[in-house]
C-alpha positions in Angstrom: 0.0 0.0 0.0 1.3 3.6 -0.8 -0.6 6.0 1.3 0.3 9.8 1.2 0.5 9.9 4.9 2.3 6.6 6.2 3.2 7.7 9.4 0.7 7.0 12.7 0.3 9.0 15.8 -1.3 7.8 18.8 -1.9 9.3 22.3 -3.9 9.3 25.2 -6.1 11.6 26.8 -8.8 11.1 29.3 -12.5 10.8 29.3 -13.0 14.5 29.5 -10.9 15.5 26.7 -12.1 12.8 24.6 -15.3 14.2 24.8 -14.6 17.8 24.3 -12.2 16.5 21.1 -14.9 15.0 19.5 -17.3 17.3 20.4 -15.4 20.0 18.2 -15.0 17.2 15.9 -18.9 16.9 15.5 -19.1 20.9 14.8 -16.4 20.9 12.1 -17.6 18.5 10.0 -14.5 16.9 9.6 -13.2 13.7 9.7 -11.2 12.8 12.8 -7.7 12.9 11.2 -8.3 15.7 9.1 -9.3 17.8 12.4 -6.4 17.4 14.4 -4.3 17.1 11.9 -5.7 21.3 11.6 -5.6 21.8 14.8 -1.9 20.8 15.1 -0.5 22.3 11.8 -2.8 25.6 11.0 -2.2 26.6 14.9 0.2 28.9 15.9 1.7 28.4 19.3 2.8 31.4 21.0 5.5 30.5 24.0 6.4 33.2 26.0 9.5 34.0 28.2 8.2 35.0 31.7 11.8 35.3 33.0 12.5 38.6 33.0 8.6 39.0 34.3 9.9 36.9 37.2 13.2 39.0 37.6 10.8 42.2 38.0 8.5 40.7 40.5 11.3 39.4 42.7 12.8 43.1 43.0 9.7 44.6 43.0 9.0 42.3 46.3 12.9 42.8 47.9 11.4 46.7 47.7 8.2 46.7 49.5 9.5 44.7 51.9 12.2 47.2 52.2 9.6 50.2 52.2 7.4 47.5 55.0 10.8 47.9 56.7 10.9 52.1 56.8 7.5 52.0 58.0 7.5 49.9 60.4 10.5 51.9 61.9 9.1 55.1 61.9 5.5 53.8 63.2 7.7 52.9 66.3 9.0 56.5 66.7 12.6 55.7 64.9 13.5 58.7 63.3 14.5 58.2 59.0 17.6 58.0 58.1 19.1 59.2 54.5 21.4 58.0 52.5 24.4 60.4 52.1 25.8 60.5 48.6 
């Protein structure tokens, strides 16, 4: 047999997916195959670097808890302190 597409690709998914697979399935009026083989292909996966987002959030924390830090001394009568440059 020479089929156009001669390669098969199988996994699993559970009963909950199945359903809402061939639910979309149903509404597209396509065969099984032909669906996912759309929704892999025509697709476009976006994948997004959240390091630098992390980076931020970290400093951003180290700061308030250096401005929780201020206020806590001067809501117990410490007097503020500069920083002489």
């Amino acid at each position: 047999m020479n089929r156009k597409r001669n390669i098969q690709i199988k996994f699993w998914v559970n009963e909950d997916e199945y359903i809402k697979i061939t639910e979309k399935v149903k509404l597209s009026k396509m065969q099984m195959g032909r669906y996912m083989r759309n929704a892999a292909l025509k697709k476009q996966i976006i994948i997004y670097d959240l390091t630098s987002v992390f980076e931020l959030s970290a400093q951003v924390s180290r700061i308030g808890n250096n401005i929780n830090q201020i206020a806590k001394k001067l809501n117990q009568g410490g007097a503020a302190r500069t920083a002489s440059i």
